[in-house]
Structure formats: C-alpha cells, structure tokens
PDB file of N, CA, C and O in Angstrom:
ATOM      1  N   UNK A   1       7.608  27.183 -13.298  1.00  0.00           N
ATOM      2  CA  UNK A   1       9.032  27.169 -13.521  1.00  0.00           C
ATOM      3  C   UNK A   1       9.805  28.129 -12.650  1.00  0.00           C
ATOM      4  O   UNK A   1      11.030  28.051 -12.746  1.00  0.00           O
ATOM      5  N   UNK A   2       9.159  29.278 -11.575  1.00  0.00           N
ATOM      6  CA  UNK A   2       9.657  30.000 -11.130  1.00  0.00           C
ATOM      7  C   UNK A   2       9.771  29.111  -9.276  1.00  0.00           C
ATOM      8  O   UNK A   2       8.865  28.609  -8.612  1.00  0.00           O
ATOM      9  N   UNK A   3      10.946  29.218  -9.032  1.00  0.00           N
ATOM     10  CA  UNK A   3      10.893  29.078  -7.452  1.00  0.00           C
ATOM     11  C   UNK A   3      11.371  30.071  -6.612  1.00  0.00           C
ATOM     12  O   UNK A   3      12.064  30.968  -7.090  1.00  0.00           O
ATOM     13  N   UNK A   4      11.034  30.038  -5.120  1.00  0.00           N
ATOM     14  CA  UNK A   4      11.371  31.156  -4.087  1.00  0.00           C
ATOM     15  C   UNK A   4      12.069  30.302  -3.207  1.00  0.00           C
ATOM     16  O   UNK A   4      11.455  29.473  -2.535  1.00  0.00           O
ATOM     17  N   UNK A   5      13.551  30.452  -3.135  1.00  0.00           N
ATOM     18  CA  UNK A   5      13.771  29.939  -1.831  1.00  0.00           C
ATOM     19  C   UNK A   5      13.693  30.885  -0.250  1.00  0.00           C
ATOM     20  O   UNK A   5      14.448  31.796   0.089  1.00  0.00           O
ATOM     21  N   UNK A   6      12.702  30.394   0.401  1.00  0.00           N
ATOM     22  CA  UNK A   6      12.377  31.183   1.258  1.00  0.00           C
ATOM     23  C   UNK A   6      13.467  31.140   2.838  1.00  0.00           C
ATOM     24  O   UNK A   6      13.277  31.695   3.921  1.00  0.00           O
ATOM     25  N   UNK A   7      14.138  30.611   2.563  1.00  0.00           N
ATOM     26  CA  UNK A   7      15.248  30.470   4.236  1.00  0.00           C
ATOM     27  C   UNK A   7      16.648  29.422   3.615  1.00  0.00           C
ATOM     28  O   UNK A   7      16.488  28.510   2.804  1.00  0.00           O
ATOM     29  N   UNK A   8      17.810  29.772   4.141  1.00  0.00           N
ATOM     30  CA  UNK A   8      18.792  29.261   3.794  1.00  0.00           C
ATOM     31  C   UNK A   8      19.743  29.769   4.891  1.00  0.00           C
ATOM     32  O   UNK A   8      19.700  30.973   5.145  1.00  0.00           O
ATOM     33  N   UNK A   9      20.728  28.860   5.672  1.00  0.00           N
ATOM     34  CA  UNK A   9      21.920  29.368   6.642  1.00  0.00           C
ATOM     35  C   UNK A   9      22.961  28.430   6.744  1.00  0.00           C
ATOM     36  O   UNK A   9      22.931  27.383   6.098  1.00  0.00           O
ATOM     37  N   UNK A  10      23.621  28.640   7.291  1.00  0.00           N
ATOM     38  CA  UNK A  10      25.365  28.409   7.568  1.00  0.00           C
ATOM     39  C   UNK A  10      25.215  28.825   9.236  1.00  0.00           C
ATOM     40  O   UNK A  10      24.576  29.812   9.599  1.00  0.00           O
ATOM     41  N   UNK A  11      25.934  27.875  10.198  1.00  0.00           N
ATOM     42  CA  UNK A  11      26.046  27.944  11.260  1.00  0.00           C
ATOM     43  C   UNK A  11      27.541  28.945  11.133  1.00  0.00           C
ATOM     44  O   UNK A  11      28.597  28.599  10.602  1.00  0.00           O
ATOM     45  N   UNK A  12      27.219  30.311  11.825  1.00  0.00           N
ATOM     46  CA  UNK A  12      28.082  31.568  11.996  1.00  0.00           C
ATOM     47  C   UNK A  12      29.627  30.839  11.884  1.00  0.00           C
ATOM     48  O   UNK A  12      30.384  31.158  10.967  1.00  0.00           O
ATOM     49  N   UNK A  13      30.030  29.784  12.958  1.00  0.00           N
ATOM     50  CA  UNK A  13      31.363  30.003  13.122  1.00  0.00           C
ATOM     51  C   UNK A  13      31.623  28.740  12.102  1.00  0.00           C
ATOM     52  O   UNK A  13      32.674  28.200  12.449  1.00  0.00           O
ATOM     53  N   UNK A  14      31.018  28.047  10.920  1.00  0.00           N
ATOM     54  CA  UNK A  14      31.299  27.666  10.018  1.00  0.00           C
ATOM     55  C   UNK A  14      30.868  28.367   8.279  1.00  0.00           C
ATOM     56  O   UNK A  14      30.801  27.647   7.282  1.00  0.00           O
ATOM     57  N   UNK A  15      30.639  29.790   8.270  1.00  0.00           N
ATOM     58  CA  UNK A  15      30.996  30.506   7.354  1.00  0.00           C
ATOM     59  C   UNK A  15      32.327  30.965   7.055  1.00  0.00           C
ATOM     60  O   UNK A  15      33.311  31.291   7.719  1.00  0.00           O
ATOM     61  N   UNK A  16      31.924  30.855   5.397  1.00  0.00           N
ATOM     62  CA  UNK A  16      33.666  31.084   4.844  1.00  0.00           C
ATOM     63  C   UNK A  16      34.164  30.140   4.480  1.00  0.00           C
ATOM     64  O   UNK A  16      35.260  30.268   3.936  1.00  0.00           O
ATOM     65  N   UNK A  17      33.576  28.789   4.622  1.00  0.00           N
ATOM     66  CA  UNK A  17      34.264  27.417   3.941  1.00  0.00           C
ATOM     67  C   UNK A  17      33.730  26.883   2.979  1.00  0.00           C
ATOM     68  O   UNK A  17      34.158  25.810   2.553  1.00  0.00           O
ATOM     69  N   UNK A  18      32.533  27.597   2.348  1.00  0.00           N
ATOM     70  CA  UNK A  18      32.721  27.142   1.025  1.00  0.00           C
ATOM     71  C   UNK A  18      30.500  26.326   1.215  1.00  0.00           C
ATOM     72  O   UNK A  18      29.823  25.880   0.288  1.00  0.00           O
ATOM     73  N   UNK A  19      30.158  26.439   2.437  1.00  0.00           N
ATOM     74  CA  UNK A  19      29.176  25.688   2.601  1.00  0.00           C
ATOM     75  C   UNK A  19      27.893  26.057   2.193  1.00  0.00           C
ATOM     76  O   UNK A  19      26.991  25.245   1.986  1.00  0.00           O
ATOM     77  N   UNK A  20      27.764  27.656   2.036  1.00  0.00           N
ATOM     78  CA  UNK A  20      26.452  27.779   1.769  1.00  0.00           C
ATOM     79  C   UNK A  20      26.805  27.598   0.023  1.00  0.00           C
ATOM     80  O   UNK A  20      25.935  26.893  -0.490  1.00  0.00           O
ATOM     81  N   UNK A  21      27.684  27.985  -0.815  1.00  0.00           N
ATOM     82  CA  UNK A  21      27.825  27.777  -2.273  1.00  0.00           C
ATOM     83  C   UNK A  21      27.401  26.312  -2.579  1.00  0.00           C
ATOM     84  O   UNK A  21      26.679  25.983  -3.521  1.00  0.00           O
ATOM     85  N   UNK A  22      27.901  25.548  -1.733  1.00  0.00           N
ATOM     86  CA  UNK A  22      27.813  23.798  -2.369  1.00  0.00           C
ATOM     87  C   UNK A  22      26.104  23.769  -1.987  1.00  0.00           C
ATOM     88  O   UNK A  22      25.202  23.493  -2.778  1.00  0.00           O
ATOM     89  N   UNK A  23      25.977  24.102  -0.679  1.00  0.00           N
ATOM     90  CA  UNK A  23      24.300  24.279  -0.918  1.00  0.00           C
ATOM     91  C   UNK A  23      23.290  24.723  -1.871  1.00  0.00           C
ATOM     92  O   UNK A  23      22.343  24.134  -2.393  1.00  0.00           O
ATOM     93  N   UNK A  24      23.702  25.828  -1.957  1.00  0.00           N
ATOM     94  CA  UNK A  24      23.022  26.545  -3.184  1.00  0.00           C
ATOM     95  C   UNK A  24      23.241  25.777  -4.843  1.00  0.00           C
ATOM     96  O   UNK A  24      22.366  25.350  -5.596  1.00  0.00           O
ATOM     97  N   UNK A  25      24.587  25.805  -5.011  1.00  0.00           N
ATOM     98  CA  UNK A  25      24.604  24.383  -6.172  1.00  0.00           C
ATOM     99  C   UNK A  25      23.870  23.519  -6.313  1.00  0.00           C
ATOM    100  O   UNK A  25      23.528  23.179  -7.445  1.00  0.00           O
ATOM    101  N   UNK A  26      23.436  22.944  -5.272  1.00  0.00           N
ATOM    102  CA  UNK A  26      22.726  21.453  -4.920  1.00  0.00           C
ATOM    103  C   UNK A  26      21.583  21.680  -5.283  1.00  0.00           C
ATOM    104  O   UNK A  26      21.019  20.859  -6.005  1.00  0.00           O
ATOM    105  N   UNK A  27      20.919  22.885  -4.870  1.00  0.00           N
ATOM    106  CA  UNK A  27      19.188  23.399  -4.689  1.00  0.00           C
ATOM    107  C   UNK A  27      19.202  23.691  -6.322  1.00  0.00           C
ATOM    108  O   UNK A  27      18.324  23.147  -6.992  1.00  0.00           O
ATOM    109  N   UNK A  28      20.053  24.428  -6.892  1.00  0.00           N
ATOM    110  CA  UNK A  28      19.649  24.898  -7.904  1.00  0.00           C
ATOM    111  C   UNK A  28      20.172  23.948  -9.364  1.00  0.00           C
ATOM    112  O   UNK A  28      20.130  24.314 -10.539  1.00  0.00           O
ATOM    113  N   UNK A  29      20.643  22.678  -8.817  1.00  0.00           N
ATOM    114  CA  UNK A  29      21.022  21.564  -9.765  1.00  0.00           C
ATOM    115  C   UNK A  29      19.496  20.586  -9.497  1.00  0.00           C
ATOM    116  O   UNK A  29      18.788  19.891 -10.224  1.00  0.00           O
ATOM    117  N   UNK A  30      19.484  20.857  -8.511  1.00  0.00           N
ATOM    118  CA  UNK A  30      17.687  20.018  -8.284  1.00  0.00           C
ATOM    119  C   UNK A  30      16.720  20.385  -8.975  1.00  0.00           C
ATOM    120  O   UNK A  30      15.983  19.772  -9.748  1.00  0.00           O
ATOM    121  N   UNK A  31      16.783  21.786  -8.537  1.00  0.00           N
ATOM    122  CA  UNK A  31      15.838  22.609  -9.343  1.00  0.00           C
ATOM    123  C   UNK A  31      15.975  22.083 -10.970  1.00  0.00           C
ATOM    124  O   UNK A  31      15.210  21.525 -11.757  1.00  0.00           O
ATOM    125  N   UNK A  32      16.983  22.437 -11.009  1.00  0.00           N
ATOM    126  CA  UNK A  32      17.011  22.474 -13.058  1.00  0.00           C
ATOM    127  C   UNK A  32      16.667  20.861 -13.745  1.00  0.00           C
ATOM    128  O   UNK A  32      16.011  20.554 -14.740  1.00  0.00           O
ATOM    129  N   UNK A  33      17.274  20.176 -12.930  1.00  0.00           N
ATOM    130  CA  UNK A  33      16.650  18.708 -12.801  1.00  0.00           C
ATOM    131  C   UNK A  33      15.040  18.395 -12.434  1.00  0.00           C
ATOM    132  O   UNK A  33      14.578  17.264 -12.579  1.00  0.00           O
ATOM    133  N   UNK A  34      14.278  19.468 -11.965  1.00  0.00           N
ATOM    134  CA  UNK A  34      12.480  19.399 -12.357  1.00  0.00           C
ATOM    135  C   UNK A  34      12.059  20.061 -13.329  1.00  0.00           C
ATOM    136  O   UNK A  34      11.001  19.769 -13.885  1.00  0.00           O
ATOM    137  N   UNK A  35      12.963  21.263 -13.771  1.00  0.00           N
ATOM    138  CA  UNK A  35      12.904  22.029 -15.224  1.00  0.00           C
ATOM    139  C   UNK A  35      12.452  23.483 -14.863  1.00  0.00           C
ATOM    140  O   UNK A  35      11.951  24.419 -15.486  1.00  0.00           O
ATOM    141  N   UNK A  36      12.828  23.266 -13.665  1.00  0.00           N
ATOM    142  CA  UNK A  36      12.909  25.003 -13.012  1.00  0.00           C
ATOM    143  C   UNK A  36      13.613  25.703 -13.838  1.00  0.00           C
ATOM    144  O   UNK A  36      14.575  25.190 -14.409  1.00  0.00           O
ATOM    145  N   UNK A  37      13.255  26.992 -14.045  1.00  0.00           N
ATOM    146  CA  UNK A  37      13.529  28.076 -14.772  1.00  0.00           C
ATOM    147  C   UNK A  37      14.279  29.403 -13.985  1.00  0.00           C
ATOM    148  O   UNK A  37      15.171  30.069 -14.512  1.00  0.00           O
ATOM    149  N   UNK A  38      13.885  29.576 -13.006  1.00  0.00           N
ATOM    150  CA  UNK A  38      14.313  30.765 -12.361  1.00  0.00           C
ATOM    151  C   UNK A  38      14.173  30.859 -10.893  1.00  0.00           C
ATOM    152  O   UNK A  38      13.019  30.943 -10.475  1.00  0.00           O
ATOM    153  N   UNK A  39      15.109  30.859 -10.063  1.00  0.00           N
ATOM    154  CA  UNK A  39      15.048  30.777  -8.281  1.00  0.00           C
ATOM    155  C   UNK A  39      15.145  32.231  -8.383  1.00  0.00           C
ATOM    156  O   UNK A  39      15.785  32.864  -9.223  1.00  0.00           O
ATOM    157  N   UNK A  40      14.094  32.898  -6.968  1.00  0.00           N
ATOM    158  CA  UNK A  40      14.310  33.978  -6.625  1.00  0.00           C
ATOM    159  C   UNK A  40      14.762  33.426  -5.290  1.00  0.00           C
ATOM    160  O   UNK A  40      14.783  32.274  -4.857  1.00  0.00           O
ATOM    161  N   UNK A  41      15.167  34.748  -4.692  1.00  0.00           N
ATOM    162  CA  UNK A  41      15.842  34.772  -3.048  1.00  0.00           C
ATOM    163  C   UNK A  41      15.408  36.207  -2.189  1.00  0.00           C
ATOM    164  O   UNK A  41      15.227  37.228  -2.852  1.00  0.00           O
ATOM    165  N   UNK A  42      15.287  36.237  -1.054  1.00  0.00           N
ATOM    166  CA  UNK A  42      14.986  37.373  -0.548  1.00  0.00           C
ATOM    167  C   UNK A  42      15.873  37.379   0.473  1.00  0.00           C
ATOM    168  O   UNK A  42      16.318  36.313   0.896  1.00  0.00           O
ATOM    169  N   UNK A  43      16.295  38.732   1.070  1.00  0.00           N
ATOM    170  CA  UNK A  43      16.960  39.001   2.332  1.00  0.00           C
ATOM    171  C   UNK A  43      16.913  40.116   2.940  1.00  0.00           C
ATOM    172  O   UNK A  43      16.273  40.723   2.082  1.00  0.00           O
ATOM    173  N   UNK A  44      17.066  40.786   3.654  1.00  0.00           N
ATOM    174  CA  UNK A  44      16.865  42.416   4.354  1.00  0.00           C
ATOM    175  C   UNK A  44      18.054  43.063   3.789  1.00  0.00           C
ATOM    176  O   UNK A  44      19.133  42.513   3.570  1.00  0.00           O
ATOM    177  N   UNK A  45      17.680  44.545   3.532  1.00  0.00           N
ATOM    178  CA  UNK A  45      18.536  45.272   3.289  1.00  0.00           C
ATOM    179  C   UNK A  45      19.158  45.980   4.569  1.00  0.00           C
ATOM    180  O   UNK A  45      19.816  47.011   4.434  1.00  0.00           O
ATOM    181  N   UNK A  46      18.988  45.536   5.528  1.00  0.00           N
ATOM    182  CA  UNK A  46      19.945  45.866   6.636  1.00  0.00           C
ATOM    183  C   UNK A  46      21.402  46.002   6.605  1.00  0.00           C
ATOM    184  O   UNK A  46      22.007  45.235   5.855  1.00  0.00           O
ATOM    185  N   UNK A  47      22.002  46.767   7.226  1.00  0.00           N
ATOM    186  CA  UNK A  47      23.504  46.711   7.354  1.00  0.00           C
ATOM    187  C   UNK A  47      23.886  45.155   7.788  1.00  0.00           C
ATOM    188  O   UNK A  47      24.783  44.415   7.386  1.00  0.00           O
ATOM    189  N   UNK A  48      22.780  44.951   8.829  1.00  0.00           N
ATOM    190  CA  UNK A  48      23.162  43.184   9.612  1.00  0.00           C
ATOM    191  C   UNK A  48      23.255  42.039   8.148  1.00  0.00           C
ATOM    192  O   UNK A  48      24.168  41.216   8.088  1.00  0.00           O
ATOM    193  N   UNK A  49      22.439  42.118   7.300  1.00  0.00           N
ATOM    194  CA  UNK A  49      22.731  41.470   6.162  1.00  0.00           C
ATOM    195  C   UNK A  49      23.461  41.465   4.880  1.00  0.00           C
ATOM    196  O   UNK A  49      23.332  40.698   3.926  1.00  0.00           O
ATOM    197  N   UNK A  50      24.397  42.655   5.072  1.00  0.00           N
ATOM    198  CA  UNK A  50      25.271  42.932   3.902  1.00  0.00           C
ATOM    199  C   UNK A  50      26.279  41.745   3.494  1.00  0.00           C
ATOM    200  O   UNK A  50      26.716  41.722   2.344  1.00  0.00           O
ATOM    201  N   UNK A  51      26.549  41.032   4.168  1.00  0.00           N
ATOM    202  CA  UNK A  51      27.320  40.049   4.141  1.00  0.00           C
ATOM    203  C   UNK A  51      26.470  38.502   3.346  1.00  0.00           C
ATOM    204  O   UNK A  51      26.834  37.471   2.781  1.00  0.00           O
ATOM    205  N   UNK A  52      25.207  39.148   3.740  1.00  0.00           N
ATOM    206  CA  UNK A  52      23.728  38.024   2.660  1.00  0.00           C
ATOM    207  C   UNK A  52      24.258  38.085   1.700  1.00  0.00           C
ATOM    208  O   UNK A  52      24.952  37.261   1.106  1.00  0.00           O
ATOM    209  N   UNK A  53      23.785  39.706   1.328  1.00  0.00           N
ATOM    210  CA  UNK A  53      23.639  40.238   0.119  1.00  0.00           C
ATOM    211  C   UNK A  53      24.585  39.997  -0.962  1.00  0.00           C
ATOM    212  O   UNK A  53      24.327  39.911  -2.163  1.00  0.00           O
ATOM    213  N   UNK A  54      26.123  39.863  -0.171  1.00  0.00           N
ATOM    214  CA  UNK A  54      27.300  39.767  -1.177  1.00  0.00           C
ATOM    215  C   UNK A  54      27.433  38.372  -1.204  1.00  0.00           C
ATOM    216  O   UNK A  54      28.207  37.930  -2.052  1.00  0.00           O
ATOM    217  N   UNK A  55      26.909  37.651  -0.540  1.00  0.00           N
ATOM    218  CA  UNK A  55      26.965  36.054  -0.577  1.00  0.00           C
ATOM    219  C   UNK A  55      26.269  35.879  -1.974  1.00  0.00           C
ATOM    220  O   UNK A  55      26.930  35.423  -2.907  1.00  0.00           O
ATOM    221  N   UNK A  56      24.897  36.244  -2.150  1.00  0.00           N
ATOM    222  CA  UNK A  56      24.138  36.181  -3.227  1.00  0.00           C
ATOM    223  C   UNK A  56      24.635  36.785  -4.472  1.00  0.00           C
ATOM    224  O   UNK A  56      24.258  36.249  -5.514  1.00  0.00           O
ATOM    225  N   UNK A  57      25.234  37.571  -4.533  1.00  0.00           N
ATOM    226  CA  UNK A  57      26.257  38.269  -5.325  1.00  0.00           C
ATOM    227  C   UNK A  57      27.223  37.848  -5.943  1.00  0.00           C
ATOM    228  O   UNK A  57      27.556  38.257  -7.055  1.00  0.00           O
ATOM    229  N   UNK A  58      27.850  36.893  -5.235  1.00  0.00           N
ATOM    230  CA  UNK A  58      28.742  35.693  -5.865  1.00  0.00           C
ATOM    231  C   UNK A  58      28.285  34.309  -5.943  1.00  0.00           C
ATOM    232  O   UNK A  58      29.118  33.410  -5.830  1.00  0.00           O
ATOM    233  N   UNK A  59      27.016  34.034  -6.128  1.00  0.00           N
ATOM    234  CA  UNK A  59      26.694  32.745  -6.209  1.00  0.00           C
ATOM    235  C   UNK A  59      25.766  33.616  -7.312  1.00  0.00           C
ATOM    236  O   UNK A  59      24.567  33.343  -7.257  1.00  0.00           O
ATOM    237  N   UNK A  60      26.144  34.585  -8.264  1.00  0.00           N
ATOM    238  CA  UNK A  60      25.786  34.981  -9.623  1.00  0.00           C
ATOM    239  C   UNK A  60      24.220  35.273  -9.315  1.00  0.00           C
ATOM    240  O   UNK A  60      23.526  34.833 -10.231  1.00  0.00           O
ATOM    241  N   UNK A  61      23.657  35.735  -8.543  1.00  0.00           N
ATOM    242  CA  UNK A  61      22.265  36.390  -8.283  1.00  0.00           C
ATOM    243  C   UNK A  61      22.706  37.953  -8.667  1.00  0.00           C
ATOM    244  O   UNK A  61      23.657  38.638  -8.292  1.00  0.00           O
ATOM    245  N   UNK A  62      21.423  38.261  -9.724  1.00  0.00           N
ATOM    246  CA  UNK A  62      20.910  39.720  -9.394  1.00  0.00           C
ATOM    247  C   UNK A  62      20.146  40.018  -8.793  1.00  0.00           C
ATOM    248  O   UNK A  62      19.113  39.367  -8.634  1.00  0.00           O
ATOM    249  N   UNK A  63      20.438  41.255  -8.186  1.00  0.00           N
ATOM    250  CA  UNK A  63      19.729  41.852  -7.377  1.00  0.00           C
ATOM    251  C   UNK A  63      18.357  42.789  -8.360  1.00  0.00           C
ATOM    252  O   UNK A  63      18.449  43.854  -8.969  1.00  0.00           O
ATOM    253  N   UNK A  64      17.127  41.839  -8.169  1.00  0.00           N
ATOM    254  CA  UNK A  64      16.219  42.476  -9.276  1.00  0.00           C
ATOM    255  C   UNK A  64      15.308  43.395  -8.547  1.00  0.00           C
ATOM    256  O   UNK A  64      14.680  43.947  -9.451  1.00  0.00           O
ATOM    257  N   UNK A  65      14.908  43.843  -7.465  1.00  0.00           N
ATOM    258  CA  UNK A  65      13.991  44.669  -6.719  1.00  0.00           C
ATOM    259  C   UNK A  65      14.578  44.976  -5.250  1.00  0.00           C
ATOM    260  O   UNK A  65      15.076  44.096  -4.548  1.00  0.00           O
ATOM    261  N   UNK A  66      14.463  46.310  -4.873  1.00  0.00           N
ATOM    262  CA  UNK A  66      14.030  46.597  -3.319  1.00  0.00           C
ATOM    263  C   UNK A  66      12.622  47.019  -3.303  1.00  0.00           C
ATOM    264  O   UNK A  66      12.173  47.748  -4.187  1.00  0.00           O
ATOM    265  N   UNK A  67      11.721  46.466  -2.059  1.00  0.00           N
ATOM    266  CA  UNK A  67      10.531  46.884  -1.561  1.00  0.00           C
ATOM    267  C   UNK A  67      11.215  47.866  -0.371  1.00  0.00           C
ATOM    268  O   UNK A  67      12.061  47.499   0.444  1.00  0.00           O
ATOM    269  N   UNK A  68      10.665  49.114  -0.481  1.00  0.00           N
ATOM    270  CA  UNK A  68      11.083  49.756   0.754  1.00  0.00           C
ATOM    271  C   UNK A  68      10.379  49.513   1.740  1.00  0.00           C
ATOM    272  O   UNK A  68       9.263  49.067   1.472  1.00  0.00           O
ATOM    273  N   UNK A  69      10.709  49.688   3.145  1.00  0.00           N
ATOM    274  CA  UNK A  69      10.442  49.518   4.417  1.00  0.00           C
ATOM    275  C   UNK A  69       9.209  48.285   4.110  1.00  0.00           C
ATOM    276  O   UNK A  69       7.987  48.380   4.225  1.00  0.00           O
ATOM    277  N   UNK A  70       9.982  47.220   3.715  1.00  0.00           N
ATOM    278  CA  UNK A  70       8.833  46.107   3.905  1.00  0.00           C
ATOM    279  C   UNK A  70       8.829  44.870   4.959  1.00  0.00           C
ATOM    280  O   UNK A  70       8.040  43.926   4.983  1.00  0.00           O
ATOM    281  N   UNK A  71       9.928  45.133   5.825  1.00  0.00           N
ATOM    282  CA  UNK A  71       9.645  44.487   6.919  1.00  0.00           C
ATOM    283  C   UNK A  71       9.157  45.370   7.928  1.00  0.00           C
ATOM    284  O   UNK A  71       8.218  45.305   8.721  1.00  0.00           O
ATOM    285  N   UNK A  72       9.869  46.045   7.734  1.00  0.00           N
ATOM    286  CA  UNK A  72       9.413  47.499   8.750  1.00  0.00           C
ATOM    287  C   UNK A  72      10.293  48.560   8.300  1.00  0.00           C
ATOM    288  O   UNK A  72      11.090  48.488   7.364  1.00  0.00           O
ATOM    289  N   UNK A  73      10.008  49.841   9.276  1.00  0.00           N
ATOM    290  CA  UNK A  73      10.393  51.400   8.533  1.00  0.00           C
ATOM    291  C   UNK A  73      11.620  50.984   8.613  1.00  0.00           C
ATOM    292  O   UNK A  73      11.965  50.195   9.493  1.00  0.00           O
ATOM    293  N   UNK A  74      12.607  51.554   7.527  1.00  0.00           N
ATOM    294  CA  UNK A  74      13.742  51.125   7.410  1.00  0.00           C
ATOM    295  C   UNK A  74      14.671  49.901   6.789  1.00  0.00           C
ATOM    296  O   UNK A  74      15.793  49.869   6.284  1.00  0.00           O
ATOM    297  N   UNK A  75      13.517  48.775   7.109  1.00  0.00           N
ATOM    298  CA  UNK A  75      14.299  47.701   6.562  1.00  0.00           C
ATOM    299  C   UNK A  75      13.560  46.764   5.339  1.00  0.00           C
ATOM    300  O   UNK A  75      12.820  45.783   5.411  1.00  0.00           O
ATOM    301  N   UNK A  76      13.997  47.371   4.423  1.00  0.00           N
ATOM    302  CA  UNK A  76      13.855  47.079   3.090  1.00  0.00           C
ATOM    303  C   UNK A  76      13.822  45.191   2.481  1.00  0.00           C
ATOM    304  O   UNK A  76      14.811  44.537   2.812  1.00  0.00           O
ATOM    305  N   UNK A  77      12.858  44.543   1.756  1.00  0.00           N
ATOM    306  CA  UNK A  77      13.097  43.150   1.318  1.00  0.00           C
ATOM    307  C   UNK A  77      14.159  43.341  -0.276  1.00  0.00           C
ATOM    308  O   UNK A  77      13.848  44.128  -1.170  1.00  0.00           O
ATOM    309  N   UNK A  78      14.794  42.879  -0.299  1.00  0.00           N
ATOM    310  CA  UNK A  78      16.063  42.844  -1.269  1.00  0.00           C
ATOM    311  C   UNK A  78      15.558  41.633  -2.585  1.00  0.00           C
ATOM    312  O   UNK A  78      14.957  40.744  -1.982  1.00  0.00           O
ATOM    313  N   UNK A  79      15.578  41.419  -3.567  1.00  0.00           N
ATOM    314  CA  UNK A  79      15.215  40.346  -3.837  1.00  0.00           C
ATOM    315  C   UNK A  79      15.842  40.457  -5.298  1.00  0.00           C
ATOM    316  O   UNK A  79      15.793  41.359  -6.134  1.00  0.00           O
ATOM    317  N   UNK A  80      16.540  39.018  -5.294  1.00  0.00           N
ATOM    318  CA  UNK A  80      17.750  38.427  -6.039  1.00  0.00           C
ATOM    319  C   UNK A  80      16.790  37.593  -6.908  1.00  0.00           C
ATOM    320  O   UNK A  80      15.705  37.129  -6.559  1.00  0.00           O
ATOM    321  N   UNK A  81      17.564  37.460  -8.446  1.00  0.00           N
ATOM    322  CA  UNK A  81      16.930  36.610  -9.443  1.00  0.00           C
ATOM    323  C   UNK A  81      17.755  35.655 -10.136  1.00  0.00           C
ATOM    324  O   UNK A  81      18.641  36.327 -10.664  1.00  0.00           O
ATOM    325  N   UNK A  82      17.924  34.457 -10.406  1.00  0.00           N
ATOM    326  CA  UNK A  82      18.596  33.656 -11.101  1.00  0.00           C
ATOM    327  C   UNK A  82      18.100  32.587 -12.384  1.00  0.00           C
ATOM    328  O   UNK A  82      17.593  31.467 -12.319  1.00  0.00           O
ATOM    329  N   UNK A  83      18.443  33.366 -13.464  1.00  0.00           N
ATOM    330  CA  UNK A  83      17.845  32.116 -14.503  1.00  0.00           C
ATOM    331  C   UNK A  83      18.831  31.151 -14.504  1.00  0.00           C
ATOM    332  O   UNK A  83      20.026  31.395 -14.670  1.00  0.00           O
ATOM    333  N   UNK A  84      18.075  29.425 -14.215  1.00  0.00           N
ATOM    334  CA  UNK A  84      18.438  28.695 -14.062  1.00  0.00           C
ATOM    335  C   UNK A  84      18.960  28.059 -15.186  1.00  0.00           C
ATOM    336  O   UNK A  84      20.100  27.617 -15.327  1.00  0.00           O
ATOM    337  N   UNK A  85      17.562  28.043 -16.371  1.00  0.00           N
ATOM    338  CA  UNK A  85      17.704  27.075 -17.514  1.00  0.00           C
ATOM    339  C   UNK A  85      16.932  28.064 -18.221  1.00  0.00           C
ATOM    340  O   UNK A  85      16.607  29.149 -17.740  1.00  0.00           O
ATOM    341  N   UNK A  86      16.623  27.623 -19.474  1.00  0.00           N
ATOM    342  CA  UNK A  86      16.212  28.343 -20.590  1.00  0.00           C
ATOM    343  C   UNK A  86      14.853  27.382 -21.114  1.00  0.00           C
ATOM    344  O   UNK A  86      14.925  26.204 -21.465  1.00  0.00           O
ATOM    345  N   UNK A  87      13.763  28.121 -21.067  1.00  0.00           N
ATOM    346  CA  UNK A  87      12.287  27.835 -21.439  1.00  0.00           C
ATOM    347  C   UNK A  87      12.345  26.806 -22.434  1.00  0.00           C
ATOM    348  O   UNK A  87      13.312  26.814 -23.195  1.00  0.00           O
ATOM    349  N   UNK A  88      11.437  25.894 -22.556  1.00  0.00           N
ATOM    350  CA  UNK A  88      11.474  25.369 -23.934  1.00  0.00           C
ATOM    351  C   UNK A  88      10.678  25.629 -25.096  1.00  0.00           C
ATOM    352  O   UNK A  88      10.920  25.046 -26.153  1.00  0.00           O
TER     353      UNK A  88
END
C-alpha cells in the first residue's frame, strides 16, 4: 500500500501554470484507485531545490525525514509523506 514516486518534472519555462499539481492529482487519484495508502517523494535538500521542496509543500506533503549528506557531503535526501486513503 506504500508507493515511492521516484522522478517527476515540469519543463522550466512551463512552471507556475498549474502542471506539476494536475500531475500529481492524477498519480495520486490512480494510486488510491489500486488502494494505495501512502506516496512517499524524495528530493535534495539543496538550495537548487528549494523551490521542490515548497512545491511538495503545497501539494499537502510532509516533510517526514532528512538523511544527511546522502547524496553527497552536504546534500541531504529530503523525504515527503502523503496518506492517501485510510487502511481497511
């Protein structure tokens, strides 16, 4: 019941219109439609990804763990949790 979505993007000069949300809707209306329970997400805690991070932030993800320096020294894996549906 648990999924990882492992990669997700928006072509740069079409962010801001609304495209990665309807995406993410879609994945996680699919999901709940196989009886998925909970999508995780990962992203770097880089400065270059702060703009991830708050994306995930408003598409109602918590932020449930940092691994420190787990890509390398410095750049931390971030990792977001979303209960989808409720167990039966």
């Amino acid at each position: 019941g648990t999924f990882n979505l492992y990669a997700i993007g928006v072509y740069q000069h079409l962010q801001g219109k609304g495209i990665g949300r309807k995406k993410m809707a879609y994945l996680e209306n699919l999901l709940k439609e196989k009886g998925a329970r909970i999508l995780i997400v990962e992203t770097s805690g880089t400065a270059d990804f702060e703009l991830t991070r708050e994306f995930y932030h408003k598409c109602d993800y918590t932020q449930e763990a940092v691994i420190r320096d787990f890509y390398e020294e410095g750049d931390d894996k971030v990792v977001f949790w979303k209960k989808l549906s409720e167990s039966s």
